[in-house]
Predicted model as a PDB file, atoms N, CA, C, CB and O in Angstrom, pLDDT in the B-factor column:
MODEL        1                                                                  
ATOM      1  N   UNK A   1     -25.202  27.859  10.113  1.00 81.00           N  
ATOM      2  CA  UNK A   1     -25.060  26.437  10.022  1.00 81.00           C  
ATOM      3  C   UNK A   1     -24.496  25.846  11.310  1.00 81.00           C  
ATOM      4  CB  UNK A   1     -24.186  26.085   8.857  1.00 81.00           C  
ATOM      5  O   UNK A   1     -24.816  24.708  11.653  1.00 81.00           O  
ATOM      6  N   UNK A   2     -23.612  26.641  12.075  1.00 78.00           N  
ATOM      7  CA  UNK A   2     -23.034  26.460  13.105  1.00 78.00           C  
ATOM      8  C   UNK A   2     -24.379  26.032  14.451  1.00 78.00           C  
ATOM      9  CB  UNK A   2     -22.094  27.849  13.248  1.00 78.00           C  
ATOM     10  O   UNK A   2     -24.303  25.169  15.326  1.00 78.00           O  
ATOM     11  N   UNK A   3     -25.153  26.692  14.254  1.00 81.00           N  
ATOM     12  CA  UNK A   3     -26.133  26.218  15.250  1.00 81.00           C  
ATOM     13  C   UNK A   3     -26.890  25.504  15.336  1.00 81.00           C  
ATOM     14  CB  UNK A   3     -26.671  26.725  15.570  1.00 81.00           C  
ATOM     15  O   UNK A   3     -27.586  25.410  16.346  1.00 81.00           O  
ATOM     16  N   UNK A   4     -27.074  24.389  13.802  1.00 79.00           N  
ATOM     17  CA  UNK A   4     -27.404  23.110  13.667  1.00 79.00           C  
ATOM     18  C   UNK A   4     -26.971  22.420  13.599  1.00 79.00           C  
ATOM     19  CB  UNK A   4     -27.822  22.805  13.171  1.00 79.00           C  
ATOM     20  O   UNK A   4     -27.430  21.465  12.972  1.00 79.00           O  
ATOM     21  N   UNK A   5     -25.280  22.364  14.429  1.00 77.00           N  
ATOM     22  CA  UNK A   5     -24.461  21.412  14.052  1.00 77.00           C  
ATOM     23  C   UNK A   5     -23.381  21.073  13.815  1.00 77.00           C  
ATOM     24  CB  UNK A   5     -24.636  21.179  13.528  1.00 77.00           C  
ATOM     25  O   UNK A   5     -22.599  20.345  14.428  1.00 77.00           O  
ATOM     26  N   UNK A   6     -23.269  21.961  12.291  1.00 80.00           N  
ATOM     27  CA  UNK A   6     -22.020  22.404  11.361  1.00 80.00           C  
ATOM     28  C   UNK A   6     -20.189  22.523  11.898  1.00 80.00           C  
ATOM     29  CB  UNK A   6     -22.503  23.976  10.929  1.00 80.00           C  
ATOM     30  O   UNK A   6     -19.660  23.527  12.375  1.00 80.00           O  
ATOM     31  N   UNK A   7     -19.661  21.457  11.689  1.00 83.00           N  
ATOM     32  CA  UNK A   7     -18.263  21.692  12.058  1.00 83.00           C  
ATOM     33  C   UNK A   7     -17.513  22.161  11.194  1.00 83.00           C  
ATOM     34  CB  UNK A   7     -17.655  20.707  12.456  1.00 83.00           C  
ATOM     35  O   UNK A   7     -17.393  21.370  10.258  1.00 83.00           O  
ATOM     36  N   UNK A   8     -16.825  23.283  11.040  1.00 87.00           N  
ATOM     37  CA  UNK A   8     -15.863  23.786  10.221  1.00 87.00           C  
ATOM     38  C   UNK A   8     -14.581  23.804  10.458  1.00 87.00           C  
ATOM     39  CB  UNK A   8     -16.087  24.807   9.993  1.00 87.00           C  
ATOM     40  O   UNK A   8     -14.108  24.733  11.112  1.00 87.00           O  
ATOM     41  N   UNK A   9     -13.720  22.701   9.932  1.00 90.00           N  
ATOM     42  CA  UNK A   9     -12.334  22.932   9.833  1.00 90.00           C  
ATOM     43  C   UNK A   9     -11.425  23.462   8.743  1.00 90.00           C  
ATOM     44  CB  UNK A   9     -11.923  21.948  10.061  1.00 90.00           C  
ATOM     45  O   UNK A   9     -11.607  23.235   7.547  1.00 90.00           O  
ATOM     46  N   UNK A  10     -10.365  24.234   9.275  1.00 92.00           N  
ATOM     47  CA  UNK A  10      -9.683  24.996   7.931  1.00 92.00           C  
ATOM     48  C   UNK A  10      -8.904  23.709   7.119  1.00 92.00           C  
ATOM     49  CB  UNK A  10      -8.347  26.412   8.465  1.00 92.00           C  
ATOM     50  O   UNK A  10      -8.827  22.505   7.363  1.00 92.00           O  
ATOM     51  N   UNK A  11      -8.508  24.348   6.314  1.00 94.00           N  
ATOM     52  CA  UNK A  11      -7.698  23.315   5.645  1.00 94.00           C  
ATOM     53  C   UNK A  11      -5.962  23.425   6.099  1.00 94.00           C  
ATOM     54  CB  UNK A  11      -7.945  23.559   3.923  1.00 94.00           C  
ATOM     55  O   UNK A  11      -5.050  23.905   5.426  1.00 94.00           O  
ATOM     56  N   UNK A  12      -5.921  23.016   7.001  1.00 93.00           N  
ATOM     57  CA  UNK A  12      -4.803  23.531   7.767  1.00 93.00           C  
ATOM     58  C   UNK A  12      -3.306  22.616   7.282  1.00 93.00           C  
ATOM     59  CB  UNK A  12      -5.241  23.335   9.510  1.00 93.00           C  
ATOM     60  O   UNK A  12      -2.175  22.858   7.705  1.00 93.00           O  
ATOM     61  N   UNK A  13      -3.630  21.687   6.435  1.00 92.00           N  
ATOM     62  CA  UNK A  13      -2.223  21.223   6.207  1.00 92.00           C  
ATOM     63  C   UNK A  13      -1.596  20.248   7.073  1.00 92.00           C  
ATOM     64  CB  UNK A  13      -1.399  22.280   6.238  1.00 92.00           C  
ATOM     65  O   UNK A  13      -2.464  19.806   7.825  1.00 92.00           O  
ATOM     66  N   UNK A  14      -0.504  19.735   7.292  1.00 91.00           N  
ATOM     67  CA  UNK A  14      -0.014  18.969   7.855  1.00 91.00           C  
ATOM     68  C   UNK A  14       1.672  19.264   7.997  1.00 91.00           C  
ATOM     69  CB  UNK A  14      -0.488  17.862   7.262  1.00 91.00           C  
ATOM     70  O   UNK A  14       2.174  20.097   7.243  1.00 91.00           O  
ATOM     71  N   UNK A  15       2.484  18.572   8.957  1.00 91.00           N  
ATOM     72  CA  UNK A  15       3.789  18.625   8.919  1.00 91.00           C  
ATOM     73  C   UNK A  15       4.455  17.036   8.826  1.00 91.00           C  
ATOM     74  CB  UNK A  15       4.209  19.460  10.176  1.00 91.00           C  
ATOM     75  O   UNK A  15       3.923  15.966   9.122  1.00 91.00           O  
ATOM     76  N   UNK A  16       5.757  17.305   8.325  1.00 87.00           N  
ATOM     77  CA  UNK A  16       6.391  16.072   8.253  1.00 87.00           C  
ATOM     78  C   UNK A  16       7.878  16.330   8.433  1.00 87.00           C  
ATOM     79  CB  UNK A  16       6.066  15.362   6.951  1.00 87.00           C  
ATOM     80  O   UNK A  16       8.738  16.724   7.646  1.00 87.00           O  
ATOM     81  N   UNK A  17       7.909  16.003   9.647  1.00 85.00           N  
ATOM     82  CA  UNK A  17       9.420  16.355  10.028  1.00 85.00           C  
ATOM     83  C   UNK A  17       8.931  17.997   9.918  1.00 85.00           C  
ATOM     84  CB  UNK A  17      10.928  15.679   8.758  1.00 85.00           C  
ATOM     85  O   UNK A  17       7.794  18.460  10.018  1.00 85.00           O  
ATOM     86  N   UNK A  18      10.393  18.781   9.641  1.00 88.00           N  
ATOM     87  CA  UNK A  18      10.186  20.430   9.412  1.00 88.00           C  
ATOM     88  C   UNK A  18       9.303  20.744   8.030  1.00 88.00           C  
ATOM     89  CB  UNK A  18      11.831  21.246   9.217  1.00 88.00           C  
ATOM     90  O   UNK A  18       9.134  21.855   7.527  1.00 88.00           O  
ATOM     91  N   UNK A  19       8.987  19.966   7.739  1.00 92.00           N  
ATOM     92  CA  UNK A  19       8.136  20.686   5.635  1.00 92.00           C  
ATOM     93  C   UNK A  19       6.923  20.652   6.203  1.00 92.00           C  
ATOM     94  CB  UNK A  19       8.113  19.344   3.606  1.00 92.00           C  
ATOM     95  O   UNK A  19       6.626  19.527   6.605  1.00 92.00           O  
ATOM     96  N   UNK A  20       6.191  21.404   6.362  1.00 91.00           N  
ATOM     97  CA  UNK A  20       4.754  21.952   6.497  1.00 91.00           C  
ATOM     98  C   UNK A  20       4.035  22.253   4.649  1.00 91.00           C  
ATOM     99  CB  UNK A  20       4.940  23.706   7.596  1.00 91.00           C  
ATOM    100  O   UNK A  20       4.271  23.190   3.886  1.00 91.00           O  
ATOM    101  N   UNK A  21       3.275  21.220   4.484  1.00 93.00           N  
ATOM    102  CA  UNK A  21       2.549  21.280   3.757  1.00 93.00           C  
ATOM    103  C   UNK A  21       1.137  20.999   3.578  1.00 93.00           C  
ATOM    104  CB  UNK A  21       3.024  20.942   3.272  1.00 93.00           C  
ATOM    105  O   UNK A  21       0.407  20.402   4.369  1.00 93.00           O  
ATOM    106  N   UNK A  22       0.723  21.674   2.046  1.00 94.00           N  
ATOM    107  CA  UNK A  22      -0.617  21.648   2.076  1.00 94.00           C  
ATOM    108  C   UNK A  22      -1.813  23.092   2.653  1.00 94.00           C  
ATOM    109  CB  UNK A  22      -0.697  20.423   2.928  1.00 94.00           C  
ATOM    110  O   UNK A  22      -3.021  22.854   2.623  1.00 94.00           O  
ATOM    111  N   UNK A  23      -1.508  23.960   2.951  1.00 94.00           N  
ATOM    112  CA  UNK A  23      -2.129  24.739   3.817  1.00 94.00           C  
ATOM    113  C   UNK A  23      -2.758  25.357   3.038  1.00 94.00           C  
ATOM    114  CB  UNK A  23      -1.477  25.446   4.669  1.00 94.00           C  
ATOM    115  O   UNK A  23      -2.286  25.623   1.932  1.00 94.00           O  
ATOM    116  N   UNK A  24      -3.999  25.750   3.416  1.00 95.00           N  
ATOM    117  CA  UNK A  24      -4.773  25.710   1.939  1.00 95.00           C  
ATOM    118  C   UNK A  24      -5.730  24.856   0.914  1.00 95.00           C  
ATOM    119  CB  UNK A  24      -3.984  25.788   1.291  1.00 95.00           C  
ATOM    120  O   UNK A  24      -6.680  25.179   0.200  1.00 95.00           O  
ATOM    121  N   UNK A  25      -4.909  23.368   1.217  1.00 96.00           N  
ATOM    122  CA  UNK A  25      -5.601  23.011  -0.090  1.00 96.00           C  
ATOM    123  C   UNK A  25      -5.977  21.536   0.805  1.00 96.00           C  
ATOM    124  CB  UNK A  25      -4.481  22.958  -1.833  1.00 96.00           C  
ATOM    125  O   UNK A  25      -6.616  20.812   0.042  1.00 96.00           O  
ATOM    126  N   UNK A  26      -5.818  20.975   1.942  1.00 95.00           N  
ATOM    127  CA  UNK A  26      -6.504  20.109   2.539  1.00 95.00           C  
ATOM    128  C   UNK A  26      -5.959  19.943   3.932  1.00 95.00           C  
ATOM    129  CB  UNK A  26      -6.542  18.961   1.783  1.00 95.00           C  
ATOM    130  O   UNK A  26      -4.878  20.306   4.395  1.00 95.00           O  
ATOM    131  N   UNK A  27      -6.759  19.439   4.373  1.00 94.00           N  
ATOM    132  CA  UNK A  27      -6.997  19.274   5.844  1.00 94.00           C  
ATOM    133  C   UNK A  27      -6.737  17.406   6.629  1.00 94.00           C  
ATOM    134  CB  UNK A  27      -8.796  19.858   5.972  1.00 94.00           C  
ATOM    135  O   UNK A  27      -7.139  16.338   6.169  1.00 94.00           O  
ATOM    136  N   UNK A  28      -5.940  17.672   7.897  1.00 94.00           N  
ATOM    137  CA  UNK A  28      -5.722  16.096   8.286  1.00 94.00           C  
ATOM    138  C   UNK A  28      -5.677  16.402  10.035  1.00 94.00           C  
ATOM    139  CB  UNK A  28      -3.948  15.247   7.480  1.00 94.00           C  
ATOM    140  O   UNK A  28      -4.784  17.004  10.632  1.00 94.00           O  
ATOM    141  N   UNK A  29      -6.878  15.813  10.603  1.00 94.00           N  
ATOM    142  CA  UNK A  29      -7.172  16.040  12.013  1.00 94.00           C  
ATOM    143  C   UNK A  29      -7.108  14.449  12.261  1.00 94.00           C  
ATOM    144  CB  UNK A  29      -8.714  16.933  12.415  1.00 94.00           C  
ATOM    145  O   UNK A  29      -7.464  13.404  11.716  1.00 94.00           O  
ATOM    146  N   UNK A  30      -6.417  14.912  13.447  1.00 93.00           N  
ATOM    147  CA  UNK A  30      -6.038  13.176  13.981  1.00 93.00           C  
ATOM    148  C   UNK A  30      -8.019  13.210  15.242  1.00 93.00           C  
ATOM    149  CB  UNK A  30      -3.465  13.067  15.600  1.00 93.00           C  
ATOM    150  O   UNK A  30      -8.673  14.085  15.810  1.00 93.00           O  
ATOM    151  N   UNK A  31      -8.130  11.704  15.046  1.00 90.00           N  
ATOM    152  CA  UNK A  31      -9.225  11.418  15.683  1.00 90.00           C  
ATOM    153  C   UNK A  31      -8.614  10.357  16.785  1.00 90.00           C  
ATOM    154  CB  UNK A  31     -10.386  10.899  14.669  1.00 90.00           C  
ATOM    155  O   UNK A  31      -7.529   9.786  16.675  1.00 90.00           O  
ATOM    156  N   UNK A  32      -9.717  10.193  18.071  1.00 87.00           N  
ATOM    157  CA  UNK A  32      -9.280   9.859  18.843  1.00 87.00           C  
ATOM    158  C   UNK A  32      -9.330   8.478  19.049  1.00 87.00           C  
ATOM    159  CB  UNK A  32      -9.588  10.491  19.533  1.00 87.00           C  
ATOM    160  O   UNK A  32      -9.512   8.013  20.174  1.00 87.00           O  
ATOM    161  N   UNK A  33      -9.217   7.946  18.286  1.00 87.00           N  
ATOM    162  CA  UNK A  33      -9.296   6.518  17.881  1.00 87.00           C  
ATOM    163  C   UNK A  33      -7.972   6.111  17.473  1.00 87.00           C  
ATOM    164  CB  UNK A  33     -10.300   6.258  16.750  1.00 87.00           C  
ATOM    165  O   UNK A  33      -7.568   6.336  16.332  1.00 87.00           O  
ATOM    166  N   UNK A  34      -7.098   5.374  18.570  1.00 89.00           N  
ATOM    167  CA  UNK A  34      -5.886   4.231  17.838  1.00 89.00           C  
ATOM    168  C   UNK A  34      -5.684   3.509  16.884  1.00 89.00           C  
ATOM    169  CB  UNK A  34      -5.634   3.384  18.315  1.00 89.00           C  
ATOM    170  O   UNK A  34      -6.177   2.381  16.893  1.00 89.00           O  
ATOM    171  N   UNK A  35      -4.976   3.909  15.887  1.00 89.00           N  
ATOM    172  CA  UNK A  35      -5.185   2.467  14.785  1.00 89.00           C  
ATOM    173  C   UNK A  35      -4.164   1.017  15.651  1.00 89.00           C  
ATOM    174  CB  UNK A  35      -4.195   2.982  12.656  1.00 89.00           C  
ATOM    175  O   UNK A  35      -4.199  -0.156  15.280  1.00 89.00           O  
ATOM    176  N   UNK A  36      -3.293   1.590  16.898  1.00 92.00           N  
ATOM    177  CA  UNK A  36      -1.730   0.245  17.026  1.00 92.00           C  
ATOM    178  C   UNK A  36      -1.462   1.346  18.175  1.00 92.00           C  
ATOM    179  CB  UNK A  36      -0.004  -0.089  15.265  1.00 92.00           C  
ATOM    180  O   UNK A  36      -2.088   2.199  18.803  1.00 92.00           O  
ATOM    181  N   UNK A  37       0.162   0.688  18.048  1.00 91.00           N  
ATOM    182  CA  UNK A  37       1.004   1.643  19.088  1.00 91.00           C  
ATOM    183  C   UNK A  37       1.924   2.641  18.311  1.00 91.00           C  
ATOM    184  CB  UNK A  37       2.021   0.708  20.121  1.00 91.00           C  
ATOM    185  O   UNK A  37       2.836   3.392  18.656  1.00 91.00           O  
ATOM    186  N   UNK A  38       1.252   2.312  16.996  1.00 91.00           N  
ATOM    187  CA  UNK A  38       2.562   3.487  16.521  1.00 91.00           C  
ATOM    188  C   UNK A  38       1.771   4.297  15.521  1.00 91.00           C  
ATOM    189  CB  UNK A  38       4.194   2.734  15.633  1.00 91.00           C  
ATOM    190  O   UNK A  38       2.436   4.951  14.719  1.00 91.00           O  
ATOM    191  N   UNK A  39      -0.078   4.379  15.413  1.00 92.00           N  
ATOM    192  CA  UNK A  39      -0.506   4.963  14.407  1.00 92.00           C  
ATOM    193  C   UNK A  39      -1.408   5.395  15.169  1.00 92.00           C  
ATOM    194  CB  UNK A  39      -0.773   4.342  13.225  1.00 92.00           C  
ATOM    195  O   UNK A  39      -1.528   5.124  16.364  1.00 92.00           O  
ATOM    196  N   UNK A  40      -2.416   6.419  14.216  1.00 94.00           N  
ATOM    197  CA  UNK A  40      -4.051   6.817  14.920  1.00 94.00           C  
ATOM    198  C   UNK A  40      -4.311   6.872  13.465  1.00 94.00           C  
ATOM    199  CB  UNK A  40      -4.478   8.507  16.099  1.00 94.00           C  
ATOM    200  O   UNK A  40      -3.508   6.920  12.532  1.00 94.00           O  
ATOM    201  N   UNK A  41      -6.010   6.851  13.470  1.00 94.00           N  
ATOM    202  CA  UNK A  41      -6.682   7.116  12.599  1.00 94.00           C  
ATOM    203  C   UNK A  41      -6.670   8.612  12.615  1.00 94.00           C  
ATOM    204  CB  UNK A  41      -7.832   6.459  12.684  1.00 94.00           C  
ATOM    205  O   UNK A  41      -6.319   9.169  13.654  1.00 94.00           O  
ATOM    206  N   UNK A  42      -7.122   9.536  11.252  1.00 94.00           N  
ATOM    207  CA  UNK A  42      -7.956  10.966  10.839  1.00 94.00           C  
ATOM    208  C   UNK A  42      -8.149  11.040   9.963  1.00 94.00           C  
ATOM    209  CB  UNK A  42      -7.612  12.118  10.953  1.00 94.00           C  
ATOM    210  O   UNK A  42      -7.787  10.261   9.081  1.00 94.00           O  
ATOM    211  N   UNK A  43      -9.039  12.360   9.795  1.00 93.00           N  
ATOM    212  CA  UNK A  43      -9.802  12.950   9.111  1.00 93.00           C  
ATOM    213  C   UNK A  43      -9.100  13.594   8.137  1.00 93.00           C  
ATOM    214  CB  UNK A  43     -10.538  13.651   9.776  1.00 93.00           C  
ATOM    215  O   UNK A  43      -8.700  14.706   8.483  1.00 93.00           O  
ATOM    216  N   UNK A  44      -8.776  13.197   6.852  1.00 94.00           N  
ATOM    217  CA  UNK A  44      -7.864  13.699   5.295  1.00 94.00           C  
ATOM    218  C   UNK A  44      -9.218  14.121   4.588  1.00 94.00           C  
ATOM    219  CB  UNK A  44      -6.791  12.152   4.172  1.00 94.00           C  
ATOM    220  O   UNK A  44     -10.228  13.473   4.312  1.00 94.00           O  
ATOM    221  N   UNK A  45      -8.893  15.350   4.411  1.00 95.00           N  
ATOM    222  CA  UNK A  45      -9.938  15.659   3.173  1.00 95.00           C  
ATOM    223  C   UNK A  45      -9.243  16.897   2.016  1.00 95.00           C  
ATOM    224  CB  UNK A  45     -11.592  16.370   3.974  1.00 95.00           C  
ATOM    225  O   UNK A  45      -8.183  17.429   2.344  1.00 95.00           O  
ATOM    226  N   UNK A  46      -9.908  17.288   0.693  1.00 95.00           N  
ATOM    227  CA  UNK A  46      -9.220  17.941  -0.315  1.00 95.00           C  
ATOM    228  C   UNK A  46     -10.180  18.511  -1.047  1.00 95.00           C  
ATOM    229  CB  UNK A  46      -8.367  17.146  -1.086  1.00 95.00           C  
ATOM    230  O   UNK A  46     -11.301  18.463  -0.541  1.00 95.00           O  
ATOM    231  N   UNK A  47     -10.056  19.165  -2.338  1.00 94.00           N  
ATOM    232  CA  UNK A  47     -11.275  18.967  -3.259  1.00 94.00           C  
ATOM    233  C   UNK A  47     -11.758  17.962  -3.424  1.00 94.00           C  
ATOM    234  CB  UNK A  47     -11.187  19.255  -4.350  1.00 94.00           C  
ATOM    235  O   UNK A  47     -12.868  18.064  -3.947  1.00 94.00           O  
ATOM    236  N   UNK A  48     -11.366  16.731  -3.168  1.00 95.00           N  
ATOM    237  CA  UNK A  48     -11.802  15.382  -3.407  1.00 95.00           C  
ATOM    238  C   UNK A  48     -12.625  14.601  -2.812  1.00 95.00           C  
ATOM    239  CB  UNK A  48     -11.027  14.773  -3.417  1.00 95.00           C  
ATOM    240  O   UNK A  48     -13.098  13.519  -3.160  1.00 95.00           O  
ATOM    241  N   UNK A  49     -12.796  15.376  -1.661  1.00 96.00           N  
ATOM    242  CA  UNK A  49     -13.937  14.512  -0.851  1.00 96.00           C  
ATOM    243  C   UNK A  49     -12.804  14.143   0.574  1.00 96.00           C  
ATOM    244  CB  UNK A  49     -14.653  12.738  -1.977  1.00 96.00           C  
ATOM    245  O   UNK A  49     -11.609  14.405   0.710  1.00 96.00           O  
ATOM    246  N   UNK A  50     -13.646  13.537   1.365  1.00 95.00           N  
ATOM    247  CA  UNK A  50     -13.346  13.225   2.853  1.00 95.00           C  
ATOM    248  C   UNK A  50     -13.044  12.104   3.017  1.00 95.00           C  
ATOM    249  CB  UNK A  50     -14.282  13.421   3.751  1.00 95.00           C  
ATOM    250  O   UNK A  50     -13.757  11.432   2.272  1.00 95.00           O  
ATOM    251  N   UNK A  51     -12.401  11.500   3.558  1.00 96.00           N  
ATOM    252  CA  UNK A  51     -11.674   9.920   3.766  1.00 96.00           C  
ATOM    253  C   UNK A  51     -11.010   9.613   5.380  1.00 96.00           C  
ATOM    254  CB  UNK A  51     -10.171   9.793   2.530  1.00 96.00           C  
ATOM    255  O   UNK A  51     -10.364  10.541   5.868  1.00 96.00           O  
ATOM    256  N   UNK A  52     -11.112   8.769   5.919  1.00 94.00           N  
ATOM    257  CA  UNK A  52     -10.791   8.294   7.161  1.00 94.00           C  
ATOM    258  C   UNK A  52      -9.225   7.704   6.598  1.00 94.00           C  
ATOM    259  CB  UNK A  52     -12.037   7.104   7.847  1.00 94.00           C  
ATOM    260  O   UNK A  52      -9.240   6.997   5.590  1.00 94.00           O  
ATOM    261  N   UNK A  53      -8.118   7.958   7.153  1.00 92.00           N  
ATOM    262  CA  UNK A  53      -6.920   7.716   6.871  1.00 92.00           C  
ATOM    263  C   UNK A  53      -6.268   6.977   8.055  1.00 92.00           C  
ATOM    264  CB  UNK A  53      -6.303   8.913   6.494  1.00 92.00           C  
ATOM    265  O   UNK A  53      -6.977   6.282   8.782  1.00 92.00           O  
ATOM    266  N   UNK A  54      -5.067   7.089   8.258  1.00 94.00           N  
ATOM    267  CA  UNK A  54      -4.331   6.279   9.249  1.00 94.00           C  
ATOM    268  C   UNK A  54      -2.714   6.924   8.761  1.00 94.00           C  
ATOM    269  CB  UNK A  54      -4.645   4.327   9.036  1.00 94.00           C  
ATOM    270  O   UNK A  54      -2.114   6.902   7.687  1.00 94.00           O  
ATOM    271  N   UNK A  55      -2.428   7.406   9.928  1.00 91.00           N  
ATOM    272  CA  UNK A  55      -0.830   7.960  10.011  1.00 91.00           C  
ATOM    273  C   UNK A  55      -0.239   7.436  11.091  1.00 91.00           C  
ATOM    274  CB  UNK A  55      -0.615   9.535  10.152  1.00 91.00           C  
ATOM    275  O   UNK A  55      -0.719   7.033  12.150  1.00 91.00           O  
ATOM    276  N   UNK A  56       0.954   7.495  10.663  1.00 90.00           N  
ATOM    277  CA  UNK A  56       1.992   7.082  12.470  1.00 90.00           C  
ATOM    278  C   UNK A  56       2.041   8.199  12.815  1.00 90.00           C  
ATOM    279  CB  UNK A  56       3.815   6.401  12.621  1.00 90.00           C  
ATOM    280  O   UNK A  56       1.895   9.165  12.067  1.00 90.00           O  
ATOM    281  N   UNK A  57       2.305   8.248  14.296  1.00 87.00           N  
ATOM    282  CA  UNK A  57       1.787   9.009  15.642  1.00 87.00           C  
ATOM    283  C   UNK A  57       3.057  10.991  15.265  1.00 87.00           C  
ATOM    284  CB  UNK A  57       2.528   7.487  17.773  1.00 87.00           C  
ATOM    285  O   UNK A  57       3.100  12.185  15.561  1.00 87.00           O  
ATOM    286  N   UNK A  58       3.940   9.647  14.256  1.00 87.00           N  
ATOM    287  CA  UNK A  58       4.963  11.322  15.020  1.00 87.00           C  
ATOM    288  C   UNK A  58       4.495  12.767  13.930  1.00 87.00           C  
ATOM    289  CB  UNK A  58       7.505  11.051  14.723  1.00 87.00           C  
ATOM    290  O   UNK A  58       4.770  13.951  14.127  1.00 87.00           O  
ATOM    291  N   UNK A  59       3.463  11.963  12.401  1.00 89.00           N  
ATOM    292  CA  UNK A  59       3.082  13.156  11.696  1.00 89.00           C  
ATOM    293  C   UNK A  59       2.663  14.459  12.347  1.00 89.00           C  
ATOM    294  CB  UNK A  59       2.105  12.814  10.940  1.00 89.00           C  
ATOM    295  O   UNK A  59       2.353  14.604  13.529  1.00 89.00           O  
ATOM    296  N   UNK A  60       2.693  15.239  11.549  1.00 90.00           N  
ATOM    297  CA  UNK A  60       2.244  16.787  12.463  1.00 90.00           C  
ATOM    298  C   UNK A  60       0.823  16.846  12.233  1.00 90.00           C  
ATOM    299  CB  UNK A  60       2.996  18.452  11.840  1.00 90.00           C  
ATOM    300  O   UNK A  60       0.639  17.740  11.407  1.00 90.00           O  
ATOM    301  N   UNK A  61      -0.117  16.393  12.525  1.00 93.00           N  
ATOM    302  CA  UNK A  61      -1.701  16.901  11.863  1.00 93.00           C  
ATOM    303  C   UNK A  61      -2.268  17.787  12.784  1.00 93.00           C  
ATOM    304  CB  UNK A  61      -2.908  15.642  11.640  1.00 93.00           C  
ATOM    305  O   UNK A  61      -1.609  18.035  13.794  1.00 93.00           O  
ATOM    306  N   UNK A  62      -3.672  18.461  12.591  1.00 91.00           N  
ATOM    307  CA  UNK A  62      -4.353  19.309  13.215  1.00 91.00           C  
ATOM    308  C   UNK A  62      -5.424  18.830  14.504  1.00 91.00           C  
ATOM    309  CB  UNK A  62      -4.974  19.928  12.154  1.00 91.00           C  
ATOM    310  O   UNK A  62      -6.058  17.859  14.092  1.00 91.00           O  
ATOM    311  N   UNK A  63      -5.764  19.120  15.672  1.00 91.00           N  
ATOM    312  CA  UNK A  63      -6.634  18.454  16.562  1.00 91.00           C  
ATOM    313  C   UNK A  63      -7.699  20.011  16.592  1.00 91.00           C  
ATOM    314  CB  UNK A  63      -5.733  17.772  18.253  1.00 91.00           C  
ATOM    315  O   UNK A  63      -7.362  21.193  16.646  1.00 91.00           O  
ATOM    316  N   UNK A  64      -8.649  19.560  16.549  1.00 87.00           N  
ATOM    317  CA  UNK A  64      -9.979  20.731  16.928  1.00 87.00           C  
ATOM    318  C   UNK A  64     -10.449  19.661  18.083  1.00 87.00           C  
ATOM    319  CB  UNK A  64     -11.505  21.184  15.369  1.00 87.00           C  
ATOM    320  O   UNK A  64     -10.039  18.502  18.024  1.00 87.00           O  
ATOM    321  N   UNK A  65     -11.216  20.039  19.004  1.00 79.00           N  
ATOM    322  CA  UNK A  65     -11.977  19.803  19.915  1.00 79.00           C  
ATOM    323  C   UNK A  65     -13.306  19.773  18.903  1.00 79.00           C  
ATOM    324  CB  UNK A  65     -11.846  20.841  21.148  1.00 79.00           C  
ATOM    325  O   UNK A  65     -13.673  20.761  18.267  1.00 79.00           O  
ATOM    326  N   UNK A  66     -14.065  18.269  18.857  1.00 76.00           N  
ATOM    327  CA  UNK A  66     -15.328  18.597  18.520  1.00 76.00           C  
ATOM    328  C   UNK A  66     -16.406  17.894  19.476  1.00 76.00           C  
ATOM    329  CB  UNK A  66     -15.508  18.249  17.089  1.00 76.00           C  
ATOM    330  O   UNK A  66     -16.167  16.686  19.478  1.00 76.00           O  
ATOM    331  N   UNK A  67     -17.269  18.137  20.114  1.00 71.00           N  
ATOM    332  CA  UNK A  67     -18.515  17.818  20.640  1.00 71.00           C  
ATOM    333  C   UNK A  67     -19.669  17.648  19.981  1.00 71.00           C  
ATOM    334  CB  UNK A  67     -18.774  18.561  21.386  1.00 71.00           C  
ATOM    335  O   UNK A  67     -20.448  18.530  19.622  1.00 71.00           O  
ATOM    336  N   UNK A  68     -19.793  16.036  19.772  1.00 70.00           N  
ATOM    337  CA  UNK A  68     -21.282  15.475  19.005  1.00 70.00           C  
ATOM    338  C   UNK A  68     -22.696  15.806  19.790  1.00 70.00           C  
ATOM    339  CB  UNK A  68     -21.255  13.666  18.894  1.00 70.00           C  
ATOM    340  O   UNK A  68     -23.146  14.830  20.389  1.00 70.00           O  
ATOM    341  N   UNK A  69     -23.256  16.681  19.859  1.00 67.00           N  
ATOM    342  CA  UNK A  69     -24.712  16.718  20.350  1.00 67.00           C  
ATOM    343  C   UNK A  69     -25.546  15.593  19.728  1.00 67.00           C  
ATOM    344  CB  UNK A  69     -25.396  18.114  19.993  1.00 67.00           C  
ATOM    345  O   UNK A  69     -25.634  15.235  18.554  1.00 67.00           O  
ATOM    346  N   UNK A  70     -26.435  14.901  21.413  1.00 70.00           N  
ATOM    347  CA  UNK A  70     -27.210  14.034  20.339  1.00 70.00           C  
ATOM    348  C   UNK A  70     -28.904  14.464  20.304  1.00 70.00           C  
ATOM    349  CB  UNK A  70     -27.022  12.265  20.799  1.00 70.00           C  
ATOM    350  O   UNK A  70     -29.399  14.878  21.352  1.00 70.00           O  
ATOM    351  N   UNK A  71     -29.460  14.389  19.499  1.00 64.00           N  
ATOM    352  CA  UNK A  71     -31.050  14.942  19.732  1.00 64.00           C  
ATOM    353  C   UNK A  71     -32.054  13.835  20.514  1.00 64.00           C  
ATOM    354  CB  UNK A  71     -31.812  15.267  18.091  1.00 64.00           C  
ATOM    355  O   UNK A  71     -33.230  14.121  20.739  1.00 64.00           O  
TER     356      UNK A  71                                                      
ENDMDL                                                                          
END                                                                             
C-alpha cells in the first residue's frame, strides 16, 4: 500500500505536561498549519474515525515527515 501512497502512522499518543497518554489507542500529529500564536492545527484520530483538531503549541503530539506526491 505504501507504494501507492499509503501513510501509516502509529497510534502514538500524546503528552501533557509529564502524563503521556493514549499509546495505543490514538494518534495526534501536529500539521503544519497555524491555527494563532499560541495553537496549531492536527491530525486526532481513534477507533472513531479521523478529525482535524486544534491544540496549544506546548501539547506533546507526534510529527512524521509526510511528502504528498502529485500524479
Amino acid at each position: 500500500m505504501e507504494s501507492a501512497g499509503a501513510v501509516f502512522l502509529p497510534a502514538a499518543g500524546s503528552r501533557n505536561g509529564s502524563v503521556v497518554g493514549g499509546i495505543g489507542l490514538d494518534g495526534d500529529y501536529w500539521s503544519a498549519t497555524a491555527g494563532d500564536t499560541e495553537g496549531a492545527f492536527n491530525l486526532d484520530f481513534d477507533s472513531r474515525g479521523a478529525r482535524w483538531s486544534y491544540d496549544r503549541r506546548y501539547t506533546g503530539l507526534s510529527v512524521r515527515l509526510v511528502r504528498v506526491l502529485q500524479n
